[in-house]
PyMOL Python script that loads the backbone (N, CA, C, O; Angstrom):
from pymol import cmd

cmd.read_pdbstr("""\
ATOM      1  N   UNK A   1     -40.850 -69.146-130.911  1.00  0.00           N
ATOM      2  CA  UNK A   1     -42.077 -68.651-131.487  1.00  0.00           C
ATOM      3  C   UNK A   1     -41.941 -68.658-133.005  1.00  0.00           C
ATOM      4  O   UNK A   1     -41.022 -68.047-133.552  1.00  0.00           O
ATOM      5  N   UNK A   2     -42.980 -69.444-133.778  1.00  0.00           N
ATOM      6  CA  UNK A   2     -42.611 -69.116-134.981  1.00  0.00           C
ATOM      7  C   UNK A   2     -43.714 -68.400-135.345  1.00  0.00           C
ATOM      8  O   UNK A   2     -44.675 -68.305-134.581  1.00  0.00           O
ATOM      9  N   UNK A   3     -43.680 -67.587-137.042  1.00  0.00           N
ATOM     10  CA  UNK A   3     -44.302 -66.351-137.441  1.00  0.00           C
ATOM     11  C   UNK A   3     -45.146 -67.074-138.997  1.00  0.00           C
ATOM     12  O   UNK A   3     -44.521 -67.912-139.647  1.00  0.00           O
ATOM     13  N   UNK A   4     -46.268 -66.729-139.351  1.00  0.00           N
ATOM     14  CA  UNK A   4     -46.658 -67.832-140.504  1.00  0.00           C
ATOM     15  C   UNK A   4     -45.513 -67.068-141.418  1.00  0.00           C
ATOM     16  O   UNK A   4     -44.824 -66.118-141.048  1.00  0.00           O
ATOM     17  N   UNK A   5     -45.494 -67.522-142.311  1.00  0.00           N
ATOM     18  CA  UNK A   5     -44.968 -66.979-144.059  1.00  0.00           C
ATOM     19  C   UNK A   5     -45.932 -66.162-144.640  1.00  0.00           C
ATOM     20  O   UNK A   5     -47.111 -66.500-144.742  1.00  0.00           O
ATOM     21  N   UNK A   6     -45.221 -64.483-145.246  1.00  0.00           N
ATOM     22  CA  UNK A   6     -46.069 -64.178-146.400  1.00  0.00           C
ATOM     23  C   UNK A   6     -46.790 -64.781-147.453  1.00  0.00           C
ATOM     24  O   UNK A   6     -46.325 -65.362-148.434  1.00  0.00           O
ATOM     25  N   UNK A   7     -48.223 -64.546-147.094  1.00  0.00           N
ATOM     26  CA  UNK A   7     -48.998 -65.135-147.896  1.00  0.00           C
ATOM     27  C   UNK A   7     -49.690 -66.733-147.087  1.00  0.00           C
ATOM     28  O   UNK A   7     -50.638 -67.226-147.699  1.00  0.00           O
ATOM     29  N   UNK A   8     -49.346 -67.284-146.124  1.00  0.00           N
ATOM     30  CA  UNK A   8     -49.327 -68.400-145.804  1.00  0.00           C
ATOM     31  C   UNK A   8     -51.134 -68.101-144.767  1.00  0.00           C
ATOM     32  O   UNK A   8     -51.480 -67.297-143.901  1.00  0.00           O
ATOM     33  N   UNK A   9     -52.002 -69.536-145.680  1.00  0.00           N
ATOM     34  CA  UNK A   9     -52.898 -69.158-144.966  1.00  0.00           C
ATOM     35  C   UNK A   9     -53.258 -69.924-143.329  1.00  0.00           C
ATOM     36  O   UNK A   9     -53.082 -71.141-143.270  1.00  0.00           O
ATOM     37  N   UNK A  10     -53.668 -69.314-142.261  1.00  0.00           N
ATOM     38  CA  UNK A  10     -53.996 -69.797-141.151  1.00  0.00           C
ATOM     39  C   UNK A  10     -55.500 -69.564-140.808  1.00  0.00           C
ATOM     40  O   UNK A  10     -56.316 -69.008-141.543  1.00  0.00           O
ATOM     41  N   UNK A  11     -55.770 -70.172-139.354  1.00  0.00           N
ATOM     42  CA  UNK A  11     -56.736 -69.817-138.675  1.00  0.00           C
ATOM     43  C   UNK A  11     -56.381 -68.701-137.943  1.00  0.00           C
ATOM     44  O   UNK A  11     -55.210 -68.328-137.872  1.00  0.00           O
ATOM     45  N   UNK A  12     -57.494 -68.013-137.272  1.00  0.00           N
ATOM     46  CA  UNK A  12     -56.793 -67.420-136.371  1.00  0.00           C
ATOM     47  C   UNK A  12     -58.351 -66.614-135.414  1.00  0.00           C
ATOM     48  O   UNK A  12     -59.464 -66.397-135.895  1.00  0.00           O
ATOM     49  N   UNK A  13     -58.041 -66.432-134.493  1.00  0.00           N
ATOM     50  CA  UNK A  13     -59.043 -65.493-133.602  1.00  0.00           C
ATOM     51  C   UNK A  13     -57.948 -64.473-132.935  1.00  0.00           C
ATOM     52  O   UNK A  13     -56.749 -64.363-133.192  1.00  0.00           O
ATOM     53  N   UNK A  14     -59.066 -63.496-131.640  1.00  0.00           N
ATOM     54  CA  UNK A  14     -58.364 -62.276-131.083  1.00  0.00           C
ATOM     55  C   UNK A  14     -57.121 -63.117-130.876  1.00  0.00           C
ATOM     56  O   UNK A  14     -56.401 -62.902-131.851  1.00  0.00           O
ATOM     57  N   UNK A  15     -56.571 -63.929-130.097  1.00  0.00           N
ATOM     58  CA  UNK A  15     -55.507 -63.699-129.616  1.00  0.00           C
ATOM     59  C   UNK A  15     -54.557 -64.474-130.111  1.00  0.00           C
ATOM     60  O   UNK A  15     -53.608 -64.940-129.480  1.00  0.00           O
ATOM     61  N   UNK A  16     -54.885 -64.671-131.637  1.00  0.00           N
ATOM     62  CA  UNK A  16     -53.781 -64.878-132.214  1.00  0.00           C
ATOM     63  C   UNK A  16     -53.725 -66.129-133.408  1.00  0.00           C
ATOM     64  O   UNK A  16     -54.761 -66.792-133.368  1.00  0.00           O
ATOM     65  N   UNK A  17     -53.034 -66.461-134.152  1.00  0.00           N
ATOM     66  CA  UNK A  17     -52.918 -67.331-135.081  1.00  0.00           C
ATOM     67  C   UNK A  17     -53.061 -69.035-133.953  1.00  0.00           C
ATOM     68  O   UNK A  17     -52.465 -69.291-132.907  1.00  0.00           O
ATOM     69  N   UNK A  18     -54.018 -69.840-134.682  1.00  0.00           N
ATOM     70  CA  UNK A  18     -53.883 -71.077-134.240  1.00  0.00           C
ATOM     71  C   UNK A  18     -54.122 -72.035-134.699  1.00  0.00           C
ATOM     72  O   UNK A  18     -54.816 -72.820-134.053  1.00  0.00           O
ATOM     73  N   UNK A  19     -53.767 -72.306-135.695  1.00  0.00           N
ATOM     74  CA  UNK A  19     -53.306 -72.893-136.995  1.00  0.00           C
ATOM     75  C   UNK A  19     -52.486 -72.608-137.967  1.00  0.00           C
ATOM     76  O   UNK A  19     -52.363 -71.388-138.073  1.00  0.00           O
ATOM     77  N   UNK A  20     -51.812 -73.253-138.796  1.00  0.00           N
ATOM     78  CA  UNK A  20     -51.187 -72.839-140.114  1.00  0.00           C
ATOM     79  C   UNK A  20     -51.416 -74.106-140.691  1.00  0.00           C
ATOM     80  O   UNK A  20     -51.871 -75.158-140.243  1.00  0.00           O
ATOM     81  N   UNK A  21     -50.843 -73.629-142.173  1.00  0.00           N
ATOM     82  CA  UNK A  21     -50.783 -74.065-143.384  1.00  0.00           C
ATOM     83  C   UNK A  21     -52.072 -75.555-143.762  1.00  0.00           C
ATOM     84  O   UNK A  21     -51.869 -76.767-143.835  1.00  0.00           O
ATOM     85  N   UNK A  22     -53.639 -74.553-143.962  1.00  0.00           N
ATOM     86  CA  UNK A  22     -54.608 -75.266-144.446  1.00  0.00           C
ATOM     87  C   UNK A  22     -54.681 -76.532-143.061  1.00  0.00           C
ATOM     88  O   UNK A  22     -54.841 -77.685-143.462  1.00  0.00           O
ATOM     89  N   UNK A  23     -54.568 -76.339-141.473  1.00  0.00           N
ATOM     90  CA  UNK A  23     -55.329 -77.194-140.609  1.00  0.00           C
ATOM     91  C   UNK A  23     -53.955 -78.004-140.571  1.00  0.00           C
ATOM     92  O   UNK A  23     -54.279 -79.092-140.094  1.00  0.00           O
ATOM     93  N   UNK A  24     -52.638 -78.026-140.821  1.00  0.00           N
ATOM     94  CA  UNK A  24     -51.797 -79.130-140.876  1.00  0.00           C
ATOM     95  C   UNK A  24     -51.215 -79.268-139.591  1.00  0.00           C
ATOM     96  O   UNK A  24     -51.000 -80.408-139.180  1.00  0.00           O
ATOM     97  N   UNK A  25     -50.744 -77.676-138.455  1.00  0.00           N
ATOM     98  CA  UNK A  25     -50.220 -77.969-137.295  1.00  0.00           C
ATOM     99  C   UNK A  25     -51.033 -76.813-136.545  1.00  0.00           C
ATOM    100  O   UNK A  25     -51.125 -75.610-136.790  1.00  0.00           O
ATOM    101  N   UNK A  26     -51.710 -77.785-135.331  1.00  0.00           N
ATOM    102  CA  UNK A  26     -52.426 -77.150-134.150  1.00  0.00           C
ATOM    103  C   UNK A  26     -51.463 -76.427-133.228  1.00  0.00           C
ATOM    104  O   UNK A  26     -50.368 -76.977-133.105  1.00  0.00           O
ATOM    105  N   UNK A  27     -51.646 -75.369-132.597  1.00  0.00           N
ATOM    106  CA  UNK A  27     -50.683 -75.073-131.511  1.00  0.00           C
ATOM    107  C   UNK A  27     -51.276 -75.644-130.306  1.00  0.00           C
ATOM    108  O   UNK A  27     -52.267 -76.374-130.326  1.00  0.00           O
ATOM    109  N   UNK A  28     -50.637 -75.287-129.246  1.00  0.00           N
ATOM    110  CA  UNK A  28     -51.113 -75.993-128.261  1.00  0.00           C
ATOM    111  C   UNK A  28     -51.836 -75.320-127.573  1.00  0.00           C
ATOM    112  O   UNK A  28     -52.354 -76.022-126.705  1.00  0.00           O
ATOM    113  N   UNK A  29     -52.218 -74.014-127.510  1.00  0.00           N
ATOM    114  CA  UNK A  29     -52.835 -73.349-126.839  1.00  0.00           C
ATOM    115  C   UNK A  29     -54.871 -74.050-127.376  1.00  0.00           C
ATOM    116  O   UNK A  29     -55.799 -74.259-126.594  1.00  0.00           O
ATOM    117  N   UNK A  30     -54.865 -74.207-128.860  1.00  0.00           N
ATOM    118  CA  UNK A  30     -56.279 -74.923-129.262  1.00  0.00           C
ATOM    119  C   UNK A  30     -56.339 -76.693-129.503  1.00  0.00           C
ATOM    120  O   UNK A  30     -57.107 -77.319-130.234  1.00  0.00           O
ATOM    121  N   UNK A  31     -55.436 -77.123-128.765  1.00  0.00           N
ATOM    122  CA  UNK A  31     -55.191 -78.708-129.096  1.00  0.00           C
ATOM    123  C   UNK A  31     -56.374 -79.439-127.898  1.00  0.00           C
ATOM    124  O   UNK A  31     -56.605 -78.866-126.834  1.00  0.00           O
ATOM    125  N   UNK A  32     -57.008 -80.693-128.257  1.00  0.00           N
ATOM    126  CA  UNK A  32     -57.386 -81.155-127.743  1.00  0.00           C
ATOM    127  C   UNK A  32     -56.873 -81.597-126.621  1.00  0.00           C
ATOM    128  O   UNK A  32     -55.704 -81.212-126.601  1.00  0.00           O
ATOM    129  N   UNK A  33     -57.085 -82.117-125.804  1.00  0.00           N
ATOM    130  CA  UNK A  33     -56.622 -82.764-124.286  1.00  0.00           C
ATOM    131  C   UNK A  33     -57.869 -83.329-123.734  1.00  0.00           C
ATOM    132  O   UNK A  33     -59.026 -83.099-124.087  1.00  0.00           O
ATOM    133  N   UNK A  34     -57.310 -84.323-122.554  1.00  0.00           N
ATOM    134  CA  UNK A  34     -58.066 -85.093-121.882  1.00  0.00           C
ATOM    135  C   UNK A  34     -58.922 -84.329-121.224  1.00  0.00           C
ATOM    136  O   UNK A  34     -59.853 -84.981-120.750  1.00  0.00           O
ATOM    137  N   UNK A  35     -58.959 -83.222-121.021  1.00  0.00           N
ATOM    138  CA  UNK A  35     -59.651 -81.903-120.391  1.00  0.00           C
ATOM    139  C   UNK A  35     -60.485 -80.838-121.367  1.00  0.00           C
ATOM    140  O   UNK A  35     -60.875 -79.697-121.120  1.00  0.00           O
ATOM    141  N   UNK A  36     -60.576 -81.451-122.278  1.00  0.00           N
ATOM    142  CA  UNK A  36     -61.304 -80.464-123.573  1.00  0.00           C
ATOM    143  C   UNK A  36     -62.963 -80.829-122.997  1.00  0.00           C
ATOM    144  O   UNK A  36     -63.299 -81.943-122.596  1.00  0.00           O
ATOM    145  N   UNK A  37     -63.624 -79.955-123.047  1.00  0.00           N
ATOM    146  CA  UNK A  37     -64.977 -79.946-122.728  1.00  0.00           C
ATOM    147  C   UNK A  37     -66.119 -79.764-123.917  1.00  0.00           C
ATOM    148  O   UNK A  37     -67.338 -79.913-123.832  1.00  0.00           O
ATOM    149  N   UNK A  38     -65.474 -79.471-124.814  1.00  0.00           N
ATOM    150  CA  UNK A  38     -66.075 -78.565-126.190  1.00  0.00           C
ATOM    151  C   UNK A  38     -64.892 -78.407-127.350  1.00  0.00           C
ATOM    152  O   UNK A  38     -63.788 -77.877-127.225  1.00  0.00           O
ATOM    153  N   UNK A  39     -65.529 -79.089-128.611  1.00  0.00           N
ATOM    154  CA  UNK A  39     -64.664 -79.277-129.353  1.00  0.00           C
ATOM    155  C   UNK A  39     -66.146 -79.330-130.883  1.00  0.00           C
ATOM    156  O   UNK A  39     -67.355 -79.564-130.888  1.00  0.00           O
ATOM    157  N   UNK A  40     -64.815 -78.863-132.248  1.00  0.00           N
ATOM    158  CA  UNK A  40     -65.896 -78.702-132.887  1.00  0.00           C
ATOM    159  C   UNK A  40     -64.768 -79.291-134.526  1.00  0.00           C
ATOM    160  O   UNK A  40     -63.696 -78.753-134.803  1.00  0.00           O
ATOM    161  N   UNK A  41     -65.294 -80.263-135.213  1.00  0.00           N
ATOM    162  CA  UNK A  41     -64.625 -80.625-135.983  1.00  0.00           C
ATOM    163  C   UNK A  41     -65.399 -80.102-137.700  1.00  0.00           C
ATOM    164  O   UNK A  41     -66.561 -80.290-138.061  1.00  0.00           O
ATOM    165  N   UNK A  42     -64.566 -79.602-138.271  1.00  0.00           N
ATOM    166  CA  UNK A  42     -64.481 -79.482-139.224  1.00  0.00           C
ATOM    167  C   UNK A  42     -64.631 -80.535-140.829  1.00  0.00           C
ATOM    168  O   UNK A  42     -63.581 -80.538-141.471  1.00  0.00           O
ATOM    169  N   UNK A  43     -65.000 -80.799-141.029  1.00  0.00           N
ATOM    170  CA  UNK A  43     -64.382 -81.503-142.296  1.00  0.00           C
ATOM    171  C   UNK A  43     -64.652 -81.456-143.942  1.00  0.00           C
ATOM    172  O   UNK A  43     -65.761 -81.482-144.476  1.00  0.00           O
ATOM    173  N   UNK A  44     -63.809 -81.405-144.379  1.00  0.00           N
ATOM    174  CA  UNK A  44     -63.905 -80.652-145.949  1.00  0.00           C
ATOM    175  C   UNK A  44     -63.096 -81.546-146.954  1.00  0.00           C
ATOM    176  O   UNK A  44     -62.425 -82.576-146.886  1.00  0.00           O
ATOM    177  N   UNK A  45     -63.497 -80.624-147.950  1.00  0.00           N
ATOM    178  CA  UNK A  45     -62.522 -81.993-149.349  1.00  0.00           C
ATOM    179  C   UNK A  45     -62.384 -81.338-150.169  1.00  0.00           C
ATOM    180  O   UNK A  45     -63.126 -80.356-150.133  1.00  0.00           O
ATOM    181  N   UNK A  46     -61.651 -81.403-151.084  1.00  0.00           N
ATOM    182  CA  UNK A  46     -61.125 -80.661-152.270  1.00  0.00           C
ATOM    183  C   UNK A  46     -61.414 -82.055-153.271  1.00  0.00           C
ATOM    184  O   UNK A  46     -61.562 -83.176-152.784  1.00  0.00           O
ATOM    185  N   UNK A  47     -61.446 -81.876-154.210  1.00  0.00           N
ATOM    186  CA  UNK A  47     -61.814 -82.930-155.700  1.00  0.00           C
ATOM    187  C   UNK A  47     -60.508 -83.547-155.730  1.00  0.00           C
ATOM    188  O   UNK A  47     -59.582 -82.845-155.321  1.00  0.00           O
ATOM    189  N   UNK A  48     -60.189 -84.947-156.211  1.00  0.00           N
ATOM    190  CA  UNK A  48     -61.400 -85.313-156.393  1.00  0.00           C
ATOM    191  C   UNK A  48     -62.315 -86.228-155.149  1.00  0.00           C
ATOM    192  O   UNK A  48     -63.194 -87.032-155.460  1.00  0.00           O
ATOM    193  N   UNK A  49     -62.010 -85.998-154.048  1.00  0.00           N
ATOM    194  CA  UNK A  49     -62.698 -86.843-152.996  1.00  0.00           C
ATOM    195  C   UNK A  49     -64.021 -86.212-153.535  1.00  0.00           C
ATOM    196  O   UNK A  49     -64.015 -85.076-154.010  1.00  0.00           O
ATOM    197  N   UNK A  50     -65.213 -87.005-153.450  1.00  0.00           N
ATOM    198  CA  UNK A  50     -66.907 -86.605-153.025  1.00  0.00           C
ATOM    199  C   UNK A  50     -67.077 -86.586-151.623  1.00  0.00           C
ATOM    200  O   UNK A  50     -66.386 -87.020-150.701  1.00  0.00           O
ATOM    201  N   UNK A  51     -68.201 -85.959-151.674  1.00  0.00           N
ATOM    202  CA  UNK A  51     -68.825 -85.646-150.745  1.00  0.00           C
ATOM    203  C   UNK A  51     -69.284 -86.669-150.337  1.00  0.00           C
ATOM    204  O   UNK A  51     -68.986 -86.250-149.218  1.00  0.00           O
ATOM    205  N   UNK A  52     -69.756 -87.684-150.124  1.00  0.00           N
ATOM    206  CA  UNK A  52     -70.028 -88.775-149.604  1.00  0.00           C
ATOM    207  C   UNK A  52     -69.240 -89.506-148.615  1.00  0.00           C
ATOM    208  O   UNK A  52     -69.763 -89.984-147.608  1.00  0.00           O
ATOM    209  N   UNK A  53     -67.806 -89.618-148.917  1.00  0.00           N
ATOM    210  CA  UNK A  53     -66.766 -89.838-149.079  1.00  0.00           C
ATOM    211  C   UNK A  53     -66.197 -89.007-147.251  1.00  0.00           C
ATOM    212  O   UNK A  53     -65.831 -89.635-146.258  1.00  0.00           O
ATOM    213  N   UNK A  54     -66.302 -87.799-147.371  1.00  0.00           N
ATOM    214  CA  UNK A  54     -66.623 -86.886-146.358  1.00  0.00           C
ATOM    215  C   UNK A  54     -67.510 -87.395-145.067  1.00  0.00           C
ATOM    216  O   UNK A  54     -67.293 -87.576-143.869  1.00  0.00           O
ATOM    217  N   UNK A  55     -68.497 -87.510-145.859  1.00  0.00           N
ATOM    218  CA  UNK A  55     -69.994 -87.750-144.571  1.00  0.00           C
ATOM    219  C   UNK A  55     -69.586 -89.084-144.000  1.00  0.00           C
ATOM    220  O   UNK A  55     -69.720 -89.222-142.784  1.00  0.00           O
ATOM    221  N   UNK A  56     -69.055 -90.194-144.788  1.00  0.00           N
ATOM    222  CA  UNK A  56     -68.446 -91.057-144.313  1.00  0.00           C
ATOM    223  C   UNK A  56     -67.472 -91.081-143.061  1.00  0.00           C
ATOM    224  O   UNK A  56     -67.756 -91.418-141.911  1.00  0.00           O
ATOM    225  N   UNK A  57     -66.471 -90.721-143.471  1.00  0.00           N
ATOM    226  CA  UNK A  57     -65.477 -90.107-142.398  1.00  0.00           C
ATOM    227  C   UNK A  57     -65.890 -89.311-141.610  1.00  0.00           C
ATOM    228  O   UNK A  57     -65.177 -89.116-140.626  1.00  0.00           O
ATOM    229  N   UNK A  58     -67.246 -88.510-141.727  1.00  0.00           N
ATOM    230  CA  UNK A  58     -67.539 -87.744-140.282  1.00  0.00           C
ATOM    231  C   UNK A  58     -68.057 -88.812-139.521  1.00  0.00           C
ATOM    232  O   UNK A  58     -67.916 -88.747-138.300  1.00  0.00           O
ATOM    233  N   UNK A  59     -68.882 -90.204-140.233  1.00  0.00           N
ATOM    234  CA  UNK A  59     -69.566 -90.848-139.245  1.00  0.00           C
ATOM    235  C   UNK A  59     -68.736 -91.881-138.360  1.00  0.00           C
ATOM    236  O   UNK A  59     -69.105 -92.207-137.231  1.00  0.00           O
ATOM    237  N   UNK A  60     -67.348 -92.464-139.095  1.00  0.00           N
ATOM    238  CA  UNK A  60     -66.510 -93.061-138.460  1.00  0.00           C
ATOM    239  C   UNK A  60     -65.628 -92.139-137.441  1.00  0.00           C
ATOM    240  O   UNK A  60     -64.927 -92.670-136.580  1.00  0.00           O
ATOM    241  N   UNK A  61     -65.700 -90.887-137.576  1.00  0.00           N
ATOM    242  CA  UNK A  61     -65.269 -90.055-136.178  1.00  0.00           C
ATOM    243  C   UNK A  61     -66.253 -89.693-135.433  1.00  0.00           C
ATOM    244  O   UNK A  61     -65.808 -89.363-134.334  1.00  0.00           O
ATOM    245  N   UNK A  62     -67.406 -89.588-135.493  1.00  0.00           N
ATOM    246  CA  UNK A  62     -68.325 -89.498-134.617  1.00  0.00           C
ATOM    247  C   UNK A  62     -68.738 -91.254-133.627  1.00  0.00           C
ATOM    248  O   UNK A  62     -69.301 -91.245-132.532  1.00  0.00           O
ATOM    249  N   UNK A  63     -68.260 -92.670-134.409  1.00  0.00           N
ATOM    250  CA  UNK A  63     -68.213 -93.357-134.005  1.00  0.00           C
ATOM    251  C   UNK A  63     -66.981 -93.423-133.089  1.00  0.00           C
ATOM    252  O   UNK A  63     -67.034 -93.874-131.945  1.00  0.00           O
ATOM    253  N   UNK A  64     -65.972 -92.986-133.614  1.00  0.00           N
ATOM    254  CA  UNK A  64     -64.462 -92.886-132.514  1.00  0.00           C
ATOM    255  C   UNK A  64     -64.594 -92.187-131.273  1.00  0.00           C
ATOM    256  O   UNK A  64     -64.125 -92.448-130.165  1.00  0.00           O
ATOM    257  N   UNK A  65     -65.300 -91.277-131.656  1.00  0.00           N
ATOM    258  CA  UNK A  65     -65.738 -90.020-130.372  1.00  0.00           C
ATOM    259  C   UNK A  65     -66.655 -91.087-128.955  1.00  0.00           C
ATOM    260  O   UNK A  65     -66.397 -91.299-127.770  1.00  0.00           O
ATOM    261  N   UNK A  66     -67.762 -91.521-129.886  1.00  0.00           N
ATOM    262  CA  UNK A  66     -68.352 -92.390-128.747  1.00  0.00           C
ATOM    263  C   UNK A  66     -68.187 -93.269-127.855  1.00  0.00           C
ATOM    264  O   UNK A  66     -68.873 -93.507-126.861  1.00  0.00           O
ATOM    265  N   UNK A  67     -67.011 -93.879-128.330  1.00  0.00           N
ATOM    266  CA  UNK A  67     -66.298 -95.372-128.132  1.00  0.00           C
ATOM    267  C   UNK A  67     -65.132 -94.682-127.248  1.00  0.00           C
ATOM    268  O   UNK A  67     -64.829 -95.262-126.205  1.00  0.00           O
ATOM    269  N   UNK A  68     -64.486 -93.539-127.572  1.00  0.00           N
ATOM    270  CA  UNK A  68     -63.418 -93.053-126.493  1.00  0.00           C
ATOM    271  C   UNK A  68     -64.114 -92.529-125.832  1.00  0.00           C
ATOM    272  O   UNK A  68     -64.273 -93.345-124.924  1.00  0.00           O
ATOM    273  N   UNK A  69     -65.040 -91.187-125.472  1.00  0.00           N
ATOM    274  CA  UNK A  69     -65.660 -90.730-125.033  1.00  0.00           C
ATOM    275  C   UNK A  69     -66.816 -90.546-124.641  1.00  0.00           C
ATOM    276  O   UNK A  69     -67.363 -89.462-124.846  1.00  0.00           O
ATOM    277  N   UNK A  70     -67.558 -91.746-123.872  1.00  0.00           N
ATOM    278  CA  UNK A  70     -68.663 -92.352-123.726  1.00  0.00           C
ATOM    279  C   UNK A  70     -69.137 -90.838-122.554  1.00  0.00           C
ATOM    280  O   UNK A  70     -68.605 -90.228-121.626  1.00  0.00           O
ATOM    281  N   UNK A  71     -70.376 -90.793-123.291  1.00  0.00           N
ATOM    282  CA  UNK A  71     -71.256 -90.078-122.877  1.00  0.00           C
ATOM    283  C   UNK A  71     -71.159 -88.469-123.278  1.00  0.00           C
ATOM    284  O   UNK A  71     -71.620 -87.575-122.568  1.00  0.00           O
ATOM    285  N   UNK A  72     -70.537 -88.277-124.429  1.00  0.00           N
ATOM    286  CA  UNK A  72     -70.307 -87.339-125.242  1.00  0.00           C
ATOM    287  C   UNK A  72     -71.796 -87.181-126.166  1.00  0.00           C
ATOM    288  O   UNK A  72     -72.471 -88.122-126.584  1.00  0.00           O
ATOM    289  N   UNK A  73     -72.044 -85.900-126.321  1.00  0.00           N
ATOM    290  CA  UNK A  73     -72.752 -85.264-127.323  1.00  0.00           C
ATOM    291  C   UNK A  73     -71.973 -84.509-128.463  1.00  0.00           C
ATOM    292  O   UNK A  73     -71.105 -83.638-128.515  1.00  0.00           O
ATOM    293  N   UNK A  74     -72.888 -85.455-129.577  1.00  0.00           N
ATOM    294  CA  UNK A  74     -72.210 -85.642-130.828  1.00  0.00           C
ATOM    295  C   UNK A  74     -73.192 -84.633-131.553  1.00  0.00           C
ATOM    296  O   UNK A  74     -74.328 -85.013-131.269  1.00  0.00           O
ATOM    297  N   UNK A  75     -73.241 -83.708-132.223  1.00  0.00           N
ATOM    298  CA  UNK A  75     -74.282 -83.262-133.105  1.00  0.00           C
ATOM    299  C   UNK A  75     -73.490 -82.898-135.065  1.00  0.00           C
ATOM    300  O   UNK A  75     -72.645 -82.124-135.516  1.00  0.00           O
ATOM    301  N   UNK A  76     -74.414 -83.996-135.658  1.00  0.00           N
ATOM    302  CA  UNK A  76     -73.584 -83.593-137.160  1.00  0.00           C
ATOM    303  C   UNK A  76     -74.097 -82.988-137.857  1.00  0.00           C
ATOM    304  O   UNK A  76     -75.303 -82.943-137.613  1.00  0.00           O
ATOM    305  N   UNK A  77     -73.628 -82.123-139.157  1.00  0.00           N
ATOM    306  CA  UNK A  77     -74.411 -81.636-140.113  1.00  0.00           C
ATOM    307  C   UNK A  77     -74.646 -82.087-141.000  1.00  0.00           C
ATOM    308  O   UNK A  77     -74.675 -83.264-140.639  1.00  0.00           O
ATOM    309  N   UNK A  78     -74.801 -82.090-141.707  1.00  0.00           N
ATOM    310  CA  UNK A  78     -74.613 -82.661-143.301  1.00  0.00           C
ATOM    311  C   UNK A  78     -74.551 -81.696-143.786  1.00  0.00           C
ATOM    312  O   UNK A  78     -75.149 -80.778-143.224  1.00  0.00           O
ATOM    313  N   UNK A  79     -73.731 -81.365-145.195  1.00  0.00           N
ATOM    314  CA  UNK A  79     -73.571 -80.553-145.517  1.00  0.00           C
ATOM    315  C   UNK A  79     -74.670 -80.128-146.970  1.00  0.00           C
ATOM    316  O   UNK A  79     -75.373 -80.970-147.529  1.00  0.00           O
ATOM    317  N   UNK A  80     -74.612 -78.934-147.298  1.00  0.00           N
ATOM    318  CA  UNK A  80     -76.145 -78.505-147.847  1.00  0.00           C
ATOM    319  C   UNK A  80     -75.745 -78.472-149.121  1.00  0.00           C
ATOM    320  O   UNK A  80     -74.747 -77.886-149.540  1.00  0.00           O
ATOM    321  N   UNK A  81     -77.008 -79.498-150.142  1.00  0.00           N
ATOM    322  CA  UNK A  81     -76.548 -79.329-151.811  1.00  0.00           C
ATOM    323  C   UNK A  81     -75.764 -78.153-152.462  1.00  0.00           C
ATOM    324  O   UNK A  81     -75.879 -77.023-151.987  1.00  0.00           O
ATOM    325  N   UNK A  82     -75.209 -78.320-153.214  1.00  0.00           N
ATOM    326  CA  UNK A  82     -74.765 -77.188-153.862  1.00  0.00           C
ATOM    327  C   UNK A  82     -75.611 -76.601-154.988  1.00  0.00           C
ATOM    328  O   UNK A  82     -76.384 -77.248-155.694  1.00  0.00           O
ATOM    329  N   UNK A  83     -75.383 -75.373-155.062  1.00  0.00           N
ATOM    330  CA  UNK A  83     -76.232 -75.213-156.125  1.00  0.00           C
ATOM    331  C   UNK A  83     -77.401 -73.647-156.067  1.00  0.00           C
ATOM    332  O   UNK A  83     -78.193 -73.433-156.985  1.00  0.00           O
TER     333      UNK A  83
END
""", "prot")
cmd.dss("prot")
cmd.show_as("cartoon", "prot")
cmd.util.cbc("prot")
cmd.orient("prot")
């Protein structure tokens, strides 16, 4: 069992940490599998990537999703001006 580090940021819900260090290692208790029914992806950027850049890469994983997982419902956001 490992324990995060003081200060070290994670995800986490009730039953417990399930993630660490900024999305880098999933545990297995929230990992995808051939048996995942519901899944919800994230995606973000720090500078200097744009935002464009982003929406891009959501649409080439929403294309990956379809192509492995035919007959999947895909729903995206776009994310809202800043400002």
């Amino acid at each position: 069992m490992e324990h995060p580090d003081a200060g070290e940021v994670v995800w986490c819900d009730d039953a417990g940490v399930t993630c660490r260090r900024w999305n880098w290692r999933q545990g297995p208790r929230t990992r995808l599998t051939e048996r995942t029914a519901s899944a919800v992806f994230l995606l973000e950027s720090l500078a200097p990537m744009p935002v464009p850049e982003v929406v891009s890469a959501g649409a080439e994983l929403a294309e990956l999703l379809e192509k492995f997982s035919p007959g999947a419902r895909i729903d995206m956001r776009a994310p809202e001006p800043a400002g």
